[in-house]
N, C-alpha and C positions, 0 to 999 in steps of 0.2 A: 504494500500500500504506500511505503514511506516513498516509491521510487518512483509512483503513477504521481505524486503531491509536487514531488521535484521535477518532474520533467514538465508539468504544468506550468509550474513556478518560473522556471527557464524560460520554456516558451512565452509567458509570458513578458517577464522581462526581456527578452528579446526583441517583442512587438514593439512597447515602449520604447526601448531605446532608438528603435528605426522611424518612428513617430516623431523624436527628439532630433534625429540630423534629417529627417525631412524638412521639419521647420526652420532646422538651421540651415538649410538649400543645396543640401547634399542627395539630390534624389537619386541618383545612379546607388551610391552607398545604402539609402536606404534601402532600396527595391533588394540591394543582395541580401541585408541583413535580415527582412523581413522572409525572403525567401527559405531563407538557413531556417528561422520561425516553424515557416510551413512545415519545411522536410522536417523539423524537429517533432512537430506535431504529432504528426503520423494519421491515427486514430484518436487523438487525444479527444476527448468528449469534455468541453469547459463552454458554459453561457459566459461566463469573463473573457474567457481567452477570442472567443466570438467578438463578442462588444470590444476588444483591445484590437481587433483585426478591423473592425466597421470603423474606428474609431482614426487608423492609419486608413484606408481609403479616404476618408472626408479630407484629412489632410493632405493627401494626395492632390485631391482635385483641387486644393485651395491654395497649394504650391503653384500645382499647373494654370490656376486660372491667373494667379500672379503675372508667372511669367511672360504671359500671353499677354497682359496688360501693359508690361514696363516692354515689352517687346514695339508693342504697336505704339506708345506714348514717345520713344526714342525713333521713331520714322519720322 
């Protein structure tokens, strides 16, 4: 059980921190980090770890809609 708790845990923290250099506008870095997440995941069954997964998408898009902006404002 202790090992199903840590591998959550992990993955968990893993999501977060890819959340954390997305906003700091590293998305190439994040997308691997988050990736490692996934494959860590596996089967993992977590409503957290879910909501910490929706929670980097949103950021995702909010990166990308950024850059799209400071893109076209600098034309």
């Amino acid at each position: 059980m202790a090992g199903r708790a840590e591998g959550r845990a992990r993955t968990r923290s893993q999501i977060k921190l890819a959340s954390l250099v997305m906003v700091t506008g590293d998305p190439i870095e994040a997308a691997a980090l988050g990736t490692q997440a996934l494959n860590w995941a596996g089967t993992l069954c977590s409503h957290r770890a879910v909501d910490d997964l929706r929670d980097l998408r949103a950021r995702r898009t909010e990166v990308t809609e950024l850059r799209h902006h400071d893109r076209d404002r600098d034309r």
